[in-house]
C-alpha positions in Angstrom: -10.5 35.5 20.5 -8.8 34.1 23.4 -5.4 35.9 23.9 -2.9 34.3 25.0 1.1 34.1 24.6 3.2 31.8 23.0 4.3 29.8 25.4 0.8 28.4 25.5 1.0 26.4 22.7 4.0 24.5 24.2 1.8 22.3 26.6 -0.8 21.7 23.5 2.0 20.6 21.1 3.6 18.5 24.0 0.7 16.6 24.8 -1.5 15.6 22.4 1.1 13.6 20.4 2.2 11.7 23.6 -1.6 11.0 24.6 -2.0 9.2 21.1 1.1 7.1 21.8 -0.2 6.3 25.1 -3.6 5.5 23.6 -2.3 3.5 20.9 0.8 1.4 22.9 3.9 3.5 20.9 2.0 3.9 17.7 1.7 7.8 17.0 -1.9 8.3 15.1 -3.3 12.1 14.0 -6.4 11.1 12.2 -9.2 13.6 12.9 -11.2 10.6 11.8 -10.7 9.7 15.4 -12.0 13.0 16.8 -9.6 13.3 19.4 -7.2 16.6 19.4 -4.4 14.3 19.3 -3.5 15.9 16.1 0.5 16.7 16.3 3.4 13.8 15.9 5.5 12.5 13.2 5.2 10.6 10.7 5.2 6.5 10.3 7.8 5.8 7.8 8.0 2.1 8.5 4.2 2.3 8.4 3.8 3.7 5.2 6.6 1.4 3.4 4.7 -1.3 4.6 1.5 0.0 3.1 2.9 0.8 0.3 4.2 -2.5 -0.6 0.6 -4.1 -0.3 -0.7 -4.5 -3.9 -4.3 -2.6 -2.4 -2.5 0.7 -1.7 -1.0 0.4 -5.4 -4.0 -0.3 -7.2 -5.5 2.7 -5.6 -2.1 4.8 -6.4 -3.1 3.5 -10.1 -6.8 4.3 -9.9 -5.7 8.2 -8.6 -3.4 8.7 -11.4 -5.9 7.7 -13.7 -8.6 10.0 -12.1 -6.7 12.4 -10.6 -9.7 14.6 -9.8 -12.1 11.9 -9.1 -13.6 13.1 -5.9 -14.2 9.3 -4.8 -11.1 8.4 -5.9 -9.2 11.5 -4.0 -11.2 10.8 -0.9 -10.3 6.9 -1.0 -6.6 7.6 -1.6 -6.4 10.6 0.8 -7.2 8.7 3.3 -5.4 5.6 2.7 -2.4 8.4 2.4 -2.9 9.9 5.8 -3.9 6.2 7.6 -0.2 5.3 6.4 1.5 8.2 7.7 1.4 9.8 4.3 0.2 13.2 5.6 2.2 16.2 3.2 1.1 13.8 0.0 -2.4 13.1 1.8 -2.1 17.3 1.6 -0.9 17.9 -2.2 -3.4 15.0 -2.9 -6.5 17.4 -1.1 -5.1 20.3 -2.5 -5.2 19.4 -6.3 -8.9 17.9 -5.8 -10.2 21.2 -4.1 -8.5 23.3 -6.9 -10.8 21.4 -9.2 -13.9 21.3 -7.1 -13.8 24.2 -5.0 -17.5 23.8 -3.5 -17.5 19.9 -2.3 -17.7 19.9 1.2 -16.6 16.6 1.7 -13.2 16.8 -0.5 -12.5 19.6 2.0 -13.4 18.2 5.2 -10.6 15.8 4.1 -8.5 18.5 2.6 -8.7 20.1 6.1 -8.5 16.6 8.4 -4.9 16.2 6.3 -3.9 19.7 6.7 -4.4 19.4 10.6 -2.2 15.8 10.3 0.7 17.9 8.9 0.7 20.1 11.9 -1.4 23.6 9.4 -3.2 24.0 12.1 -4.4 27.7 10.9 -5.1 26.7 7.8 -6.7 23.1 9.0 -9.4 25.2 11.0 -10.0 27.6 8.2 -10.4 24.7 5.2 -12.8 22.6 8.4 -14.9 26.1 8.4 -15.7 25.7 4.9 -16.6 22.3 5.0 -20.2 22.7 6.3 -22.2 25.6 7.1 -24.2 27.5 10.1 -27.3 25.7 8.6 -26.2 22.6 7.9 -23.4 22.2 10.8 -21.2 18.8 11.1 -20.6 17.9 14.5 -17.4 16.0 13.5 -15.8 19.0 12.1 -17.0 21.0 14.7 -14.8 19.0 16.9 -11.8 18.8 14.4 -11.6 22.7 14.3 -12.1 22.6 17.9 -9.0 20.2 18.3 -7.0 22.4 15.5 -7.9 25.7 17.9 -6.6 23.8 21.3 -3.4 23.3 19.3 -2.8 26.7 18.1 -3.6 27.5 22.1 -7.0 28.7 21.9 -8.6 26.5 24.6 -11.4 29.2 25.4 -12.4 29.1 21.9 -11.8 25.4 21.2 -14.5 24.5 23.7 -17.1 26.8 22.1 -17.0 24.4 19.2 -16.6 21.3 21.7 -20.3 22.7 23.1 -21.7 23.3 19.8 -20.8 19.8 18.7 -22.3 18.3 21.4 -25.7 20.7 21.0 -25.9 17.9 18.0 -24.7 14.9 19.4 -25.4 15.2 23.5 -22.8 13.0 26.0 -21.0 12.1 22.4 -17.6 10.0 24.2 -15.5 11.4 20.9 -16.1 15.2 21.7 -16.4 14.5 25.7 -12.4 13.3 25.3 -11.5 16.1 23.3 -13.1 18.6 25.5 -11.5 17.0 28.7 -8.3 17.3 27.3 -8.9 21.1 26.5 -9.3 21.3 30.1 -6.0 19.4 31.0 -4.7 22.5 29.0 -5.6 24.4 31.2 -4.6 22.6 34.2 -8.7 22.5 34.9 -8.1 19.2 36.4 -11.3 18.5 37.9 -13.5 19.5 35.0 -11.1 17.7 33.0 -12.1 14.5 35.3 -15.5 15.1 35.4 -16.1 15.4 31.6 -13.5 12.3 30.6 -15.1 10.6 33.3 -18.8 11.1 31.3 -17.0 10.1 27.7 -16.1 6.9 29.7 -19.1 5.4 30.9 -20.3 6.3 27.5 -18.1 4.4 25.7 -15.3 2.1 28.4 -13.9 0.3 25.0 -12.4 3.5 23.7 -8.5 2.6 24.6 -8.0 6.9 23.9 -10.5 7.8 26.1 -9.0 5.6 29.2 -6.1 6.7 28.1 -7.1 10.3 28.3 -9.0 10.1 32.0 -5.5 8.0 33.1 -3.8 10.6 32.3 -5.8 13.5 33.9 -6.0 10.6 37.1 -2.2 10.5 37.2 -2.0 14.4 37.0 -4.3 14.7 40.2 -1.6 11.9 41.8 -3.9 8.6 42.1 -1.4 6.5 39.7 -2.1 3.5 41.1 -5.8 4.0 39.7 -4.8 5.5 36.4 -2.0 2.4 35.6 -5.4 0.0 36.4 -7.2 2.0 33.9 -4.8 2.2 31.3 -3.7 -2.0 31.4 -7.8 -2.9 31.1 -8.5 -5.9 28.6 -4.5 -5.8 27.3 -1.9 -8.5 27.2 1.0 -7.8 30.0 3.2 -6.8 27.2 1.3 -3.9 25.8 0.2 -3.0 29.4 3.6 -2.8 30.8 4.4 -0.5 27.7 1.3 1.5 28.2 2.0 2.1 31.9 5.4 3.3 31.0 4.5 5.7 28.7 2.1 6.8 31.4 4.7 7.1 33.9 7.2 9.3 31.3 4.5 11.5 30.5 3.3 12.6 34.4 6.8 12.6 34.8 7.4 15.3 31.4 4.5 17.3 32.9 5.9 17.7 36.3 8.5 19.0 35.0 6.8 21.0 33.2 5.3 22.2 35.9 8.1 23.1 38.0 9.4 25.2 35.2 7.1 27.2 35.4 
């Protein structure tokens, strides 16, 4: 186990839920659906009310309540839950299910993907661990606990689950990002570079994963090439928004920096 002290998990907490607004334009997301350690934020209130007034989201409300323990059903409505910011019901909702059927893998792959949105990191990787087994390893998972560990400050260990991920799915751009942005942890900014650099001309569509090599770009001081990267294929309103979230977050990490 990687020890290190408390004031490690600062940097973790701080950035991942500022790179998923960056990704996303000001639209916080934790989904480990996603596979990108940007697992921390807050919730969407005026997201979920609007969810929750479309008649689709109350059928399937209906349809749980009916079949409480319906592992389809629970897996459907979980993850409508946690896609509308829903993330302690998204939990109870896991939590019930898994009481019931203690054994299915996939209710607690989601029970652990909704425990990680609530910010149980511990508990996320723990629940993720249980989900699939040494002989049968899922390289999604893999990367969730990997993003849960780089949370709770663990980088060292985090990236041992990044590799063994990617032992199943070589150059795969989701667990490339993740595993750059373990490096930005720990100010590795080169290696964070080269590897977001790899996820990227794997996959140049991903709006996270320019978001993620901007970010490291704008770390290292070449802005200018990180604000191109970040405004690719947008209208100038969400660019100019992008950029400025750019800008506040090099600016939050210098001073970070010079705390230190």
């Amino acid at each position: 186990m990687s020890k290190r002290s408390s004031l490690a998990l600062s940097p973790a907490r701080f950035l991942f839920p500022a790179l998923a607004v960056l990704a996303l334009g000001g639209c916080q997301t934790t989904g480990l659906d996603d596979v990108t350690g940007a697992l921390g934020g807050s919730s969407k209130p005026e997201a979920a009310a609007t969810a929750d007034a479309r008649p689709e989201m109350a059928a399937l409300r209906e349809r749980y309540r009916a079949k409480p323990n319906d592992p389809n059903i629970v897996l459907e409505y979980g993850k409508a839950l946690r896609e509308t910011g829903q993330r302690a019901q998204a939990v109870a909702v896991f939590e019930q299910a898994v009481l019931a059927h203690p054994s299915n893998k996939t209710l607690l792959a989601g029970y652990g993907r909704a425990l990680a949105d609530n910010g149980n990191f511990e508990q996320a990787f723990d629940v993720l661990g249980r989900a699939h087994t040494p002989e049968d390893p899922d390289w999604r998972i893999l990367s969730a606990q990997g993003a849960a560990l780089d949370q709770l400050g663990r980088n060292e260990e985090a990236q041992q689950y990044y590799a063994a991920a990617l032992k199943i799915v070589p150059d795969e751009p989701t667990v490339l990002s993740n595993l750059g942005l373990s490096y930005v942890l720990q100010n590795n900014l080169p290696k964070a570079e080269q590897v977001l650099g790899r996820a990227y001309q794997r996959d140049q569509n991903n709006a996270r994963i320019r978001a993620n090599l901007a970010l490291v770009l704008g770390l290292q001081g070449r802005e200018t090439e990180a604000e191109i990267l970040v405004k690719a294929d947008l209208p100038p309103d969400q660019a100019a928004a992008k950029v400025t979230a750019l800008r506040q977050l090099l600016a939050k990490k210098q001073q970070q920096r010079a705390e230190k």
